[in-house]
C-alpha positions in Angstrom: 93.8 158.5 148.2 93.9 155.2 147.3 90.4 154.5 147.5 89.4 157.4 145.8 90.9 156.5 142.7 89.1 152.8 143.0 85.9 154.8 143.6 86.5 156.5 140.6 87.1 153.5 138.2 84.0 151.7 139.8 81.8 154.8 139.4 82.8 154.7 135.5 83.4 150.8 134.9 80.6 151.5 132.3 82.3 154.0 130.2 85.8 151.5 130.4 84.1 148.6 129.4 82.4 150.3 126.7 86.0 152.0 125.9 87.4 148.2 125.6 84.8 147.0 123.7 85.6 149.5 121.0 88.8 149.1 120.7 88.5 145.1 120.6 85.8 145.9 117.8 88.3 147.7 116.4 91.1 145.8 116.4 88.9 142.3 114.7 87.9 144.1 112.1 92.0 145.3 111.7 92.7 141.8 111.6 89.8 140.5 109.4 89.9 143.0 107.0 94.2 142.0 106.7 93.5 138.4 106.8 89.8 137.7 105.9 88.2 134.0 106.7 87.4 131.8 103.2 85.3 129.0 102.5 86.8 126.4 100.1 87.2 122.9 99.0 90.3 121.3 100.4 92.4 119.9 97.1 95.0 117.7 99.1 94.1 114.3 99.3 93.1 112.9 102.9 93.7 109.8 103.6 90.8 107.4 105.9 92.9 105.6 109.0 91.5 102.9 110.3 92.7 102.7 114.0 91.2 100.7 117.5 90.8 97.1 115.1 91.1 94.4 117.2 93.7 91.8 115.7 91.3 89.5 116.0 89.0 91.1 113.8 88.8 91.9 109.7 86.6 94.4 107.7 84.3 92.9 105.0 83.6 95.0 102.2 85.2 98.3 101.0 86.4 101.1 103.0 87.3 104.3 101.1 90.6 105.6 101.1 89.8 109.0 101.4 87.7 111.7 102.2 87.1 115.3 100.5 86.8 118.4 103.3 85.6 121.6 102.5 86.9 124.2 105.6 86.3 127.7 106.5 89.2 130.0 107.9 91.7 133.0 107.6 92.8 132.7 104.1 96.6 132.7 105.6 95.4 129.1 107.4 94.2 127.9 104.3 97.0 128.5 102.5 99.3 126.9 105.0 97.1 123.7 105.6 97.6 123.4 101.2 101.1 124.1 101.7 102.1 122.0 103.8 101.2 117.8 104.8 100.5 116.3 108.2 97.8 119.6 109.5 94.9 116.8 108.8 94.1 113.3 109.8 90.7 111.7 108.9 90.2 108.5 110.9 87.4 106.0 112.4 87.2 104.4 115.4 87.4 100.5 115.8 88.0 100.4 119.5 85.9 98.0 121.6 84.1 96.9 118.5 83.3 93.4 118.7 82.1 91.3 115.4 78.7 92.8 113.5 77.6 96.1 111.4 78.5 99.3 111.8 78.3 102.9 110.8 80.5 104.9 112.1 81.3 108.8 111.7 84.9 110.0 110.0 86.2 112.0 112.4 88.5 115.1 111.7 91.5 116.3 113.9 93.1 119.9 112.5 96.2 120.8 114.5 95.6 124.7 113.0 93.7 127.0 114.7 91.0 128.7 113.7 89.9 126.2 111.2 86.0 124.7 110.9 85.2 122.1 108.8 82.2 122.6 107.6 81.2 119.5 105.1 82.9 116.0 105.4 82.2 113.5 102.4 82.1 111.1 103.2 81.0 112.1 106.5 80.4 108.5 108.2 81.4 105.0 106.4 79.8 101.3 107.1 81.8 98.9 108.2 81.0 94.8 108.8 83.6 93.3 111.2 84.1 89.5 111.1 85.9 87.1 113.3 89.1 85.8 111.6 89.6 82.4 111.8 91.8 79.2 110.7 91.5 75.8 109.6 93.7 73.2 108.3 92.7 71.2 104.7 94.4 67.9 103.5 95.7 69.2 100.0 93.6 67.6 97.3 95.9 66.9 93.7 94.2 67.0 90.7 95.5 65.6 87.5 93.7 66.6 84.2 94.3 65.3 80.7 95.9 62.0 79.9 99.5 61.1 78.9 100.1 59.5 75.8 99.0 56.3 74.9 100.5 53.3 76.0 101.9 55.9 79.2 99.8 55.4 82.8 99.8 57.5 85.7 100.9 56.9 89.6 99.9 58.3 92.1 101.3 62.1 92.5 103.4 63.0 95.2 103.3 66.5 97.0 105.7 68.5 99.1 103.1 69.3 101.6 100.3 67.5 102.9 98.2 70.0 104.6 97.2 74.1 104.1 96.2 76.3 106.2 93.2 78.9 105.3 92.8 82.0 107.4 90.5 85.1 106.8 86.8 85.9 107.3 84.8 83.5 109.4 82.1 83.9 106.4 84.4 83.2 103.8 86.8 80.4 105.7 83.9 78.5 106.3 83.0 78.1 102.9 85.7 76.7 101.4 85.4 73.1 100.9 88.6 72.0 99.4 92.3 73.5 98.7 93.7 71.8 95.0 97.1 71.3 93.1 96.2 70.6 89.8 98.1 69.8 86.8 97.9 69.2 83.2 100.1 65.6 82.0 97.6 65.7 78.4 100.1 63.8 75.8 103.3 63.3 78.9 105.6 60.5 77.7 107.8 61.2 81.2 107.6 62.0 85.2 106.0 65.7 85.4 107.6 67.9 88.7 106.0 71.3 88.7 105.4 74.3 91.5 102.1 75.0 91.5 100.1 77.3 93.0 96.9 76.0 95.5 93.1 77.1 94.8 91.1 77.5 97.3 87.4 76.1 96.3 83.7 75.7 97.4 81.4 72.2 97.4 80.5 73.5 93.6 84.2 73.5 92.5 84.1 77.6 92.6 87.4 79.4 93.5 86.8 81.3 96.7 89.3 84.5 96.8 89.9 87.0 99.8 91.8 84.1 101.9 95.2 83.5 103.1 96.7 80.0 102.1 99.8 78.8 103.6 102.1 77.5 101.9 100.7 79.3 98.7 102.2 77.1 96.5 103.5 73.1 96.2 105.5 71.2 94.5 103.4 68.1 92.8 104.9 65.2 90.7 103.3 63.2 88.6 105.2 59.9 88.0 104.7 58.6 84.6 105.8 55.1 83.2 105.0 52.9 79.9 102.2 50.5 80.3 103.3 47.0 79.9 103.1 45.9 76.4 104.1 49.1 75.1 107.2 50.3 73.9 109.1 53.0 72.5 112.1 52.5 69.7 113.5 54.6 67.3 112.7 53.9 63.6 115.5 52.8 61.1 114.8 53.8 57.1 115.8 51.1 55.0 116.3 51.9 51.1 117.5 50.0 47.5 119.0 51.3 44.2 121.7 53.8 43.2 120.6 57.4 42.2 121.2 58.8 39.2 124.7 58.8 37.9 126.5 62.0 39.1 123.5 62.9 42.4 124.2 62.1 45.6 122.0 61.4 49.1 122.6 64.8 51.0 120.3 63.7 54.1 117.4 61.2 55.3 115.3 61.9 57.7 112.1 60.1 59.4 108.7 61.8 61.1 108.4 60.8 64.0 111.9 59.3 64.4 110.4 57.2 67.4 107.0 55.2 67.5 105.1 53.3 69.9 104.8 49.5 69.5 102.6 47.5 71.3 101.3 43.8 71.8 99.5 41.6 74.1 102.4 39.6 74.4 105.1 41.6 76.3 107.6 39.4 75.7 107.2 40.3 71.9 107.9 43.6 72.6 110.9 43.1 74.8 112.7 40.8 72.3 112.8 43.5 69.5 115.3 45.4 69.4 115.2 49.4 70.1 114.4 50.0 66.8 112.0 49.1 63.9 112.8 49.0 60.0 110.8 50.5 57.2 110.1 48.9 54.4 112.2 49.3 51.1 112.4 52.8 50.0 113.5 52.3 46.1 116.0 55.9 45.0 117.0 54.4 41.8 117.8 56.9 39.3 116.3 59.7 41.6 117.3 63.0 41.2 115.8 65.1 43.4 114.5 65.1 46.5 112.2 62.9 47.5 109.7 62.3 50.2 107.2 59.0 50.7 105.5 57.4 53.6 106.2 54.0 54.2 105.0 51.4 56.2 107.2 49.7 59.0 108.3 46.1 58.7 106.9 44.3 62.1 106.1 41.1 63.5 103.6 39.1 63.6 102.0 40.2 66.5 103.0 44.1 67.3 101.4 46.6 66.2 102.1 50.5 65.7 100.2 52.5 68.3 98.4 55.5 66.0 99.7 56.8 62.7 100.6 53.0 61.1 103.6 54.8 58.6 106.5 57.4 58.8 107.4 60.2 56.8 110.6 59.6 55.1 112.4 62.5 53.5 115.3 62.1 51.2 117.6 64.9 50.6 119.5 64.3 47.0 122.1 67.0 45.5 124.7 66.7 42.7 128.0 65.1 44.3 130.6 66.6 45.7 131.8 63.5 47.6 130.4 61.8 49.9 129.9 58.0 51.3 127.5 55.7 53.5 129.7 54.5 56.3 128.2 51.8 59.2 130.1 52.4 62.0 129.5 50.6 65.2 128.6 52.7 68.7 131.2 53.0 71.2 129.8 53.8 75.1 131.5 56.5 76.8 131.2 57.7 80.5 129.6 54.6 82.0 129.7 54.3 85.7 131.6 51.5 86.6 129.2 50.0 88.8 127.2 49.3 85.5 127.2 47.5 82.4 125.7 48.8 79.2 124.0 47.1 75.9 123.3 49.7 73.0 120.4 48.4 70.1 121.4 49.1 67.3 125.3 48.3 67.9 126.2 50.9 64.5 124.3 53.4 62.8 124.4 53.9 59.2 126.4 57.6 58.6 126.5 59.3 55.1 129.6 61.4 55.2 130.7 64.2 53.0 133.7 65.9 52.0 136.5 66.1 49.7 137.3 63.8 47.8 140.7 63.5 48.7 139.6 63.2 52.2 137.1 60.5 51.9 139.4 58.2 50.1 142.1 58.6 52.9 139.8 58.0 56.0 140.9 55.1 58.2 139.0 53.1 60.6 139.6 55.2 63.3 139.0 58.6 61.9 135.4 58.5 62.2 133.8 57.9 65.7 130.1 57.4 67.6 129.7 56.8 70.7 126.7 56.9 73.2 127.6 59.5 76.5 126.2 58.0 79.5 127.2 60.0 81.9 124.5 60.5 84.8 122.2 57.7 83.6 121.2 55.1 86.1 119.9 51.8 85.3 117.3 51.3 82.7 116.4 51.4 79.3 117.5 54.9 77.8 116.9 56.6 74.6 120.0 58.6 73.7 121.4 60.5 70.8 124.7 59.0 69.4 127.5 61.7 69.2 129.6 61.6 65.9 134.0 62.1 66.4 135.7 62.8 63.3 139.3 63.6 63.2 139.0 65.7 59.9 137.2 69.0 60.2 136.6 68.9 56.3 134.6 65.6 56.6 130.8 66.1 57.8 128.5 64.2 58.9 125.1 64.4 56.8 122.9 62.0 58.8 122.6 59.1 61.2 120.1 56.3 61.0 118.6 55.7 63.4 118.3 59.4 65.3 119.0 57.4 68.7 119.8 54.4 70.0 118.6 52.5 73.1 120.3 51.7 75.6 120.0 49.3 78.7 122.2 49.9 81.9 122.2 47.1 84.1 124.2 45.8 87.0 128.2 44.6 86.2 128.7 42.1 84.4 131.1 39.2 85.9 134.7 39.6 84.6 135.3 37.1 81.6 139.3 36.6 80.4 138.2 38.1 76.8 140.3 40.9 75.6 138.3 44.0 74.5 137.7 44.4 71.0 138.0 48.2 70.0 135.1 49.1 67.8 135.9 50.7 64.0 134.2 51.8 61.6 133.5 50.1 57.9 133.7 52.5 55.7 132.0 51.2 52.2 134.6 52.8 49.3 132.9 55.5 47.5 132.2 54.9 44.0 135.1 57.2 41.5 132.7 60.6 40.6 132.0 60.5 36.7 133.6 63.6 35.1 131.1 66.9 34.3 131.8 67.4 30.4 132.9 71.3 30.1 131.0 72.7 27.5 132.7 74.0 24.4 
């Protein structure tokens, strides 16, 4: 029975395979005609991976970031591959690559099936490998520019002595040098700055696309006074009494400190830390007044560039005021030091009422020098003014600073300590405004 029914099926296998065949025919063009296959440009972006690099190893050149695919399938696929990320990965192969040109295909991996890509651009990408490599450089410290005169360099100083350059064989090879430089064009004082290292070829030409460790240093410059040469404030010396009824409201001096020089150091050390002007004449001024005057110095020492200052005289009807010297105190010095100020008082023009003025005592009105931090040397520093009455103000201070040396303690002499006061000159009695009728 049995085998009459398999004799059956054999003697008509053709008509059942034809039967199948049908119905498969059938049932594709069911599923294309509900689903049908497109053929369209992909509009995500693909990103290139490049995989297999030996660490070793570095690519020379560009290498795009990503390819464009154009794919054929059921419009339903398509849809999904837009719709959602991670479907596609576009790659190239580094593996077992040693150092030299390449081009190598972009290959395509779609985890969707069925899905043909059918144009890649672009479809392959060349690629140079190079070795990467090290050295180590002795940091080279460049200084541009030049300080101001009568200022010389040292030698700079860096926080690191050596670099280390790493990238392309090709490119590590030709760099020549690795440089700090600075800029210490018109420095009067010690430059520290973080600067960043260059990398350079034999003809001084910055070499990019390498690695420097450290990246950056930290160069000083140490700059002192040349001997000879000096610094010191400048003091304005003037004659005459203004007009009746005006008053000095300020005087100031451009630049308030100068260079000095001679070829006899000792010259220069003997002055004191200031130079006068030479008589500026306010009789019956009455207005303000600006001159340039010459600087008394001698024989000897000479002004290093501009030979005169620019005085400028402030003048204003009075209201009160009065030129007081007043001699410098020293505050907040360490007491393993001894200190010397030059000048010893500064000439003050105070202002205020009246009534004020003419009541000031000796101690009322203050300056001291605040040396708090300084070590030992010869210091330029601004004098602070104290004044008990807030009504009294101080209109200026002649000289701007005052020098002072710190040097080691003095031995301890039985002489009491004389408080320093100030001598207030008395302020001549205001001559009444006639009221008009």
């Amino acid at each position: 029975m049995i085998g009459s029914l398999f004799k059956r099926l054999w003697e008509n296998i053709g008509t059942l395979l034809l039967a199948f065949l049908l119905a498969l025919t059938v049932w594709v063009s069911s599923v294309v005609a509900a689903d049908p296959n497109d053929e369209r440009s992909f509009p995500n972006v693909v990103p290139l991976e490049i995989v297999g690099k030996a660490d070793d190893l570095v690519i020379i050149g560009n290498v795009p970031d990503e390819v464009d695919l154009r794919l054929i399938a059921p419009v339903s696929v398509l849809d999904l591959l837009e719709n959602e990320d991670g479907h596609i990965r576009a790659f190239i192969d580094l593996s077992n690559l040693e150092p030299g040109e390449y081009t190598l295909s972009v290959q395509i991996e779609i985890d969707l099936v069925p899905v043909r890509n059918s144009q890649t651009e672009p479809n392959s990408v060349d690629i140079v490998l190079e070795q990467l490599i090290e050295k180590s450089l002795d940091i080279q410290s460049v200084i541009s520019g030049q300080p101001a005169l009568g200022y010389q360099l040292e030698d700079p100083t860096l926080s690191a002595a050596t670099v280390t350059v790493s990238g392309p064989e090709s490119l590590v090879s030709r760099v020549d040098a690795v440089r700090a430089q600075i800029d210490v064009s018109g420095a009067r004082e010690t430059i520290t700055r973080q600067v960043a290292l260059r990398a350079v070829d034999v003809n001084n030409q910055t070499i990019t696309g390498v690695g420097l460790s450290p990246e950056t240093v930290t160069l000083t410059e140490i700059i002192t006074q040349a001997g000879g040469y000096r610094d010191v404030a400048v003091r304005v010396e003037t004659s005459g009494q203004l007009q009746a009824g005006y008053r000095v409201t300020n005087i100031s001096v451009s630049p308030p400190t100068i260079t000095i020089f001679s070829s006899n150091p000792e010259l220069v050390a003997e002055l004191p830390g200031f130079v006068s002007t030479t008589q500026l004449d306010l009789s019956d001024i009455n207005d303000d007044l600006e001159a340039r005057l010459a600087l008394d110095l001698p024989e000897g020492v000479t002004i290093v560039g501009e030979q005169n200052v620019l005085v400028q005289v402030g003048i204003a009807a009075i209201e009160s005021s009065i030129p007081v010297s007043i001699e410098v105190e020293i505050r907040n010095l360490s007491p393993q030091f001894s200190a010397t100020v030059s000048p010893q008082s500064v000439d003050v023009i105070l202002s205020g009422p009246v009534a004020e003025l003419e009541v000031l005592e000796e101690d009322d009105v203050r300056f001291f020098v605040d040396l708090t931090g300084l070590e030992l040397g010869t210091h330029l520093v601004v004098p602070q003014a104290e004044i008990l009455s807030e009504r009294v103000q101080v209109e200026s201070v002649i000289p701007e600073t005052i020098e002072v040396v710190i040097g080691p303690p003095l031995s301890p002499t039985p002489t009491p300590t004389v408080t320093p006061t100030a001598t207030l000159i008395p302020l001549p009695t205001p001559t009444p405004t006639p009221t008009p009728e």
